[in-house]
N, C-alpha and C positions, 0 to 999 in steps of 0.2 A: 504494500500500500504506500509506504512513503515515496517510492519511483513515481508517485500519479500526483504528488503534491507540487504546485506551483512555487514555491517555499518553504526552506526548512524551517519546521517548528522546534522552539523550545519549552524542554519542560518547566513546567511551574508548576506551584500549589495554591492559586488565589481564588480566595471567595467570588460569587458572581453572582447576578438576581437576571434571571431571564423575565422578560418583562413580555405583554400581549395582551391583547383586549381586556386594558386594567386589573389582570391578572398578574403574582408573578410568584416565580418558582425559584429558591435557593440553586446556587450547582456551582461544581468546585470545577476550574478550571487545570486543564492536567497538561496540555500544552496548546503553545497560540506560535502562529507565522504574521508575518504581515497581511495573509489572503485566509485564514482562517483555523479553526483552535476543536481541541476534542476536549466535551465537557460530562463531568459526572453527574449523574441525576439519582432521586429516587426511581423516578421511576420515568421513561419517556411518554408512555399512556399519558397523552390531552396535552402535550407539544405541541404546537404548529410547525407547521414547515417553516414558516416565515416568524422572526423576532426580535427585539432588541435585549443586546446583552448587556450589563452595568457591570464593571469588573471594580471591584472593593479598592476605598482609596481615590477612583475618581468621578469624574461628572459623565465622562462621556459615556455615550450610548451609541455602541457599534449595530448597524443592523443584519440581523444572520439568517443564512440559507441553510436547515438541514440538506446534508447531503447522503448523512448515513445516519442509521442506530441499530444499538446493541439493547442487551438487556439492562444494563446501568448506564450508558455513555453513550454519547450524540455525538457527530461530528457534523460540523459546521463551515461555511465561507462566507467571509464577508463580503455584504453588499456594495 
């Protein structure tokens, strides 16, 4: 899988609030690129495809594409 990535990621361990229709869901961020990051969840059941991420520490709000999921982890690209 890393050969299909536009960007190497690095690993992290930062908190994160996936945010969507006034909704939003804790998830810990396990690695991020400049083009996009695989994130831990409880659960992916009631995700969208489409979301904005808040990575702990700052204001921004990246907006993301799942592109893949597992049973605990999403993997994502930014918009």
């Amino acid at each position: 899988m890393d050969n299909q990535r536009a960007a190497p990621r690095q690993r992290v361990l930062k908190s994160g609030i996936i945010e969507f229709n006034g909704g939003a869901i804790d998830c810990v961020v396990r690695n991020i690129s400049d083009t996009g990051a695989a994130l831990d969840v409880a659960s992916p059941l009631g995700i969208p495809s489409e979301f904005n991420l808040l990575l702990s520490g700052t204001r921004t709000h990246q907006r993301c594409r799942v592109v893949w999921r597992k049973e605990k982890r999403i993997g994502v690209v930014f918009e």
